[in-house]
C-alpha positions as CSV (number, residue, x, y, z in Angstrom):
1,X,-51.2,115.2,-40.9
2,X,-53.2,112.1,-41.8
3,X,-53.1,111.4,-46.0
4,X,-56.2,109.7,-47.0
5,X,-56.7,106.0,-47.6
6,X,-58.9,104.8,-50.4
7,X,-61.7,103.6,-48.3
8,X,-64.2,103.8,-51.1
9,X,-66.4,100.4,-50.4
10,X,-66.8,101.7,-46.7
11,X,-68.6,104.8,-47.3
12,X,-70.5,103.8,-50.1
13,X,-70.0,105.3,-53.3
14,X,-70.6,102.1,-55.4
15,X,-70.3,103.8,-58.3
16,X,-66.5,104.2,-58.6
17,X,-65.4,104.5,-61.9
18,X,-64.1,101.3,-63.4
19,X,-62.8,102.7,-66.8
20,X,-62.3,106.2,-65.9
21,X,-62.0,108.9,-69.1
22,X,-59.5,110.6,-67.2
23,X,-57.1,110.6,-64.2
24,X,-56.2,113.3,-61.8
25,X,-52.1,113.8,-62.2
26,X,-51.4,113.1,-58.5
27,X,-50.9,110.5,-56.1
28,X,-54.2,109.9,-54.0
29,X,-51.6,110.2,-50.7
30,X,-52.1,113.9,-51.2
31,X,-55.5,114.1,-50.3
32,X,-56.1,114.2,-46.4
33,X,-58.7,113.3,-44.1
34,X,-60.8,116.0,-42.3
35,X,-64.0,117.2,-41.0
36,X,-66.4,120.4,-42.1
37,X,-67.0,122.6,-39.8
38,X,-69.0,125.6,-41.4
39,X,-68.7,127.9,-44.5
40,X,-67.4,131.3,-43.8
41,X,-68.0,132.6,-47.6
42,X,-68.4,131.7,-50.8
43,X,-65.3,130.9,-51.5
44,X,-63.9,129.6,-48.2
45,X,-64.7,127.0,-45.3
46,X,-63.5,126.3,-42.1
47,X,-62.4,122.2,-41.9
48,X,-61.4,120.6,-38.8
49,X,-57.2,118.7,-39.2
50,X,-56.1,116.5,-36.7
51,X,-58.4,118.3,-34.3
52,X,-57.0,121.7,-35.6
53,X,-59.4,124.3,-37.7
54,X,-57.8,125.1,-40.9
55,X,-59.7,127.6,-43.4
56,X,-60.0,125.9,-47.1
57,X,-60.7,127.0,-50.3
58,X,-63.9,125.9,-51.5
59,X,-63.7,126.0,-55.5
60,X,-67.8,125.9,-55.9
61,X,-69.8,129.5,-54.8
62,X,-73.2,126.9,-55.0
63,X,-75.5,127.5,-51.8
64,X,-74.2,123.6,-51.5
65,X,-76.8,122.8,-48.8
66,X,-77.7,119.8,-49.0
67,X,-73.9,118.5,-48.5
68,X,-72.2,121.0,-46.6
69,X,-73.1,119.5,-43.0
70,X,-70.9,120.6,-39.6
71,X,-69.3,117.4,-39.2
72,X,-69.4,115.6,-42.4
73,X,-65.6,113.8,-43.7
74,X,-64.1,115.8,-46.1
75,X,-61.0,114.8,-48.6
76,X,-58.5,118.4,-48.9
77,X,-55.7,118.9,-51.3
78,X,-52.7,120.8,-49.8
79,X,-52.0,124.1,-51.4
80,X,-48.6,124.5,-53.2
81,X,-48.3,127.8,-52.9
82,X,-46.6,129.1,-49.8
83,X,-48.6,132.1,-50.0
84,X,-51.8,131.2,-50.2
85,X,-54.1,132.3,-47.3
86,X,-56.0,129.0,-47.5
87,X,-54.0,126.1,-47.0
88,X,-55.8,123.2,-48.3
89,X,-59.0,123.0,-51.2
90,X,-62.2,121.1,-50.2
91,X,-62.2,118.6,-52.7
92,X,-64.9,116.1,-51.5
93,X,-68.0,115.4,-48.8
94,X,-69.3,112.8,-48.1
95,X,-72.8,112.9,-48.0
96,X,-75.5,110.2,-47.1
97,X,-72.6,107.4,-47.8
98,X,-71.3,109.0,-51.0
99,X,-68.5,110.9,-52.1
100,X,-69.1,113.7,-53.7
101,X,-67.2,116.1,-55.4
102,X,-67.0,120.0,-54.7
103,X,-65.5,120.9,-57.8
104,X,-67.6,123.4,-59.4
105,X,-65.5,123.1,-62.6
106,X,-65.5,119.4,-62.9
107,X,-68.7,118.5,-65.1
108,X,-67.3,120.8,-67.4
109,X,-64.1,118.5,-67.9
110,X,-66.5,115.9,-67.4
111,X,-68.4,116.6,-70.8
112,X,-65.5,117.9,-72.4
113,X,-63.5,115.1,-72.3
114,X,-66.9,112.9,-73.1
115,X,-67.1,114.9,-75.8
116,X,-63.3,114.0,-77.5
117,X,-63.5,110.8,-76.5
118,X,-66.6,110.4,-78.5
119,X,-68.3,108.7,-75.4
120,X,-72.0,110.6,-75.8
121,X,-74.2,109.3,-77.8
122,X,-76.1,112.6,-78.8
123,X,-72.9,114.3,-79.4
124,X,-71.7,111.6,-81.9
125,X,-70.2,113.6,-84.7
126,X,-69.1,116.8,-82.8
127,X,-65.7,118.5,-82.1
128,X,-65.1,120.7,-79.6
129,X,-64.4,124.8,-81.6
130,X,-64.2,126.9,-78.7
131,X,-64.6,127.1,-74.6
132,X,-66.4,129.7,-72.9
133,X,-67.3,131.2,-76.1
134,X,-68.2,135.0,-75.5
135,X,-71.5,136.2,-77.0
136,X,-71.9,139.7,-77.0
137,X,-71.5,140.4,-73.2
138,X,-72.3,136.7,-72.2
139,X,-70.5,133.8,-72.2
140,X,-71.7,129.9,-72.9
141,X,-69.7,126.6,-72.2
142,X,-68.8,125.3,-75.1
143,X,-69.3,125.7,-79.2
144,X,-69.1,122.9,-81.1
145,X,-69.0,122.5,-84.4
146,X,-70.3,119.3,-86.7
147,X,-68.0,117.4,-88.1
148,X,-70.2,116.4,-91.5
149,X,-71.6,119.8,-92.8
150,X,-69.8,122.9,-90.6
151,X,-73.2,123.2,-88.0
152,X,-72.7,125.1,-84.9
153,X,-74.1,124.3,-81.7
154,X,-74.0,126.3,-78.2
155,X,-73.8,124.0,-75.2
156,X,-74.1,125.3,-71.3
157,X,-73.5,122.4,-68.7
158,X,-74.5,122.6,-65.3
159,X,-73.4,120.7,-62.1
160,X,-76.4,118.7,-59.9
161,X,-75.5,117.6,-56.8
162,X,-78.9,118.1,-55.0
163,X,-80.8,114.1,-55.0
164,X,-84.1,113.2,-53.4
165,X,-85.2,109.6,-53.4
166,X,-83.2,109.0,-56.5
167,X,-84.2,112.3,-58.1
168,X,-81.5,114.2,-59.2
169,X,-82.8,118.0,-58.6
170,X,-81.6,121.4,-60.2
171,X,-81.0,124.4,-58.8
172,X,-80.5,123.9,-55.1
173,X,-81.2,127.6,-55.0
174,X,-82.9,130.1,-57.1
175,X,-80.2,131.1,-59.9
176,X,-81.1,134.1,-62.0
177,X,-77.6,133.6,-63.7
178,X,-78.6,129.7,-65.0
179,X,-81.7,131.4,-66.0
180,X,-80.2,133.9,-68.6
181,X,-78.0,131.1,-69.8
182,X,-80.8,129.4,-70.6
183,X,-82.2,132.4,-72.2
184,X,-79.1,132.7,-74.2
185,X,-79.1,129.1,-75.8
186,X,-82.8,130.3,-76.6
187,X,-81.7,133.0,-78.6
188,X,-78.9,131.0,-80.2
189,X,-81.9,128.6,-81.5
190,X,-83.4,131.4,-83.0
191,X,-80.7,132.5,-85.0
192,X,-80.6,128.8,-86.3
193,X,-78.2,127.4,-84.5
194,X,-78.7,124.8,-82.9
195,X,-78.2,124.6,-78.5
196,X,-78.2,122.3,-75.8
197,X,-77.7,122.2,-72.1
198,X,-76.4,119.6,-69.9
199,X,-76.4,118.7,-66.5
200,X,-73.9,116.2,-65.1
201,X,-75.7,114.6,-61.9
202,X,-72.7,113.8,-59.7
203,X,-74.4,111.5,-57.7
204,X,-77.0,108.0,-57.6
205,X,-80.2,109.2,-59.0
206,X,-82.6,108.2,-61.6
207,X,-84.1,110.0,-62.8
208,X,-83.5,114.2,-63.3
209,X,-86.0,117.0,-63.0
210,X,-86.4,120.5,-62.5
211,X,-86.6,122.2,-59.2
212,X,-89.7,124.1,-60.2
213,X,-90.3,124.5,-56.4
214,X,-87.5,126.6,-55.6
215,X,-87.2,128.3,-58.6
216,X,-90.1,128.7,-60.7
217,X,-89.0,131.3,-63.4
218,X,-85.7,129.2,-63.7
219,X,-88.6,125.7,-64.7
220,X,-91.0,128.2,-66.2
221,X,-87.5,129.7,-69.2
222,X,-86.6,125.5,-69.1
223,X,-89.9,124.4,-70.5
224,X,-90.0,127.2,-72.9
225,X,-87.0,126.0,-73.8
226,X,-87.4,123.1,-74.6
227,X,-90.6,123.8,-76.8
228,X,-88.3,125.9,-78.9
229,X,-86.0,123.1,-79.6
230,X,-83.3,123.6,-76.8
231,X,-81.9,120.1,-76.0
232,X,-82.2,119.0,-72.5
233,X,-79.9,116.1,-71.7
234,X,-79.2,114.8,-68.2
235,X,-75.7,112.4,-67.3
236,X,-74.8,110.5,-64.2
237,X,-71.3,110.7,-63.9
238,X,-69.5,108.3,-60.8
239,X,-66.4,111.4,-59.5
240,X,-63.8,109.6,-56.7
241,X,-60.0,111.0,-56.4
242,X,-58.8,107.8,-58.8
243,X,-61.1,109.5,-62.1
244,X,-64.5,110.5,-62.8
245,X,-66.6,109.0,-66.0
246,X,-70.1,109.2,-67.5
247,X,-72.0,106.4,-66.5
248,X,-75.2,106.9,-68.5
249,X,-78.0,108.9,-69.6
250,X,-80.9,109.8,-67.4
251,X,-84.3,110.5,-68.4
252,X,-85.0,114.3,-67.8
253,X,-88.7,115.4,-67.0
254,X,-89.3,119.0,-67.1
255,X,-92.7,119.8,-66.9
């Protein structure tokens, strides 16, 4: 099987991350070149390996539909464990002449490490208490805790991989679970604490909004949101198989 040569400048992602906040522990030579063929679940995906179909592990349950297209390169990981029913996991598409990650559980390394590093801006002054805190029966992304006087503050971070002429657009599909985490950081601001949520745009865009097309009650819980002092911040982040890092803050509009 073919490993994959960096072949970054050729396909277009311009935005390859020059000081990256943190480095995958293994040698790019373990990713190989292949082709998508179609999803079969959630979870899994047939991929096409020197002109061989090969199920993979797909580690993101999104509907995914702008970027999973029959035919489109992909970059897989060889499994390590001989037992494994899928051999390799779908690391990468490229889509419209960009690499993009499939990592469902990237932007929240992403921010973390943004986060310790002190990198953010609007998180200046915050540590990291707890992951996944659990509250009541639900769970948020992070809790952090301020550094100067003890406050607490609930963050949920979603991934955006869905751009439109430069828009970054979220959900790709309507998503009754991002709706009650939304809900959640809601009630977290009335209790006085205070809440935020974060969506790390994994691709070019400008400019972020909210898909109020596809799922209205989803814009409809945002914008209430926001009037009740939820904090709304939207990162570009440039993700290749050398690093991933935070490029910059883009304005969010959500009405």
């Amino acid at each position: 099987m073919r490993p994959w040569k960096p072949r970054l400048e050729k396909i277009g992602t311009a935005e390859v991350a020059r000081r990256p906040i943190s480095l995958e522990e293994r040698p790019l030579t373990r990713y190989l070149e292949g082709k998508f063929l179609h999803r079969r679940d959630r979870f899994t995906a047939w991929v096409e390996v020197d002109r061989k179909p090969f199920l993979a592990h797909l580690p993101n349950p999104g509907r995914l539909g702008e970027l999973l297209k029959p035919g489109a390169m992909v970059l897989l990981l060889e499994g390590e464990d001989p037992k494994r029913k899928t051999p390799f996991e779908l690391s990468f598409i490229v889509s419209d002449g960009e690499l993009v990650s499939l990592d469902s559980r990237l932007p929240n390394r992403i921010f973390g490490e943004a986060v310790e590093k002190r990198m953010l801006r609007e998180f200046q002054g915050w540590r990291i208490a707890r992951r996944e805190p659990r509250i009541d029966r639900r769970r948020l992304d992070f809790q952090l805790v301020n550094e100067a006087d003890g406050r607490i503050r609930y963050v949920e971070v979603k991934s955006c991989t869905l751009v439109r002429d430069g828009v970054a657009l979220f959900p790709d599909a309507p998503t009754e679970r991002g709706r009650r985490h939304v809900e959640e950081l809601m009630r977290m601001r009335r209790l006085g604490f205070e809440s935020s949520i974060v969506f790390i745009v994994q691709r070019r865009a400008e400019i972020f909004r909210v898909n109020a097309s596809l799922d209205p009650r989803f814009a409809d819980t945002l914008g209430r949101a926001e009037g009740e002092g939820v904090g709304i911040y939207a990162y570009r982040a440039a993700v290749n198989p050398q690093g991933y890092e935070i490029t910059g803050r883009i304005p969010a509009s959500i009405g």
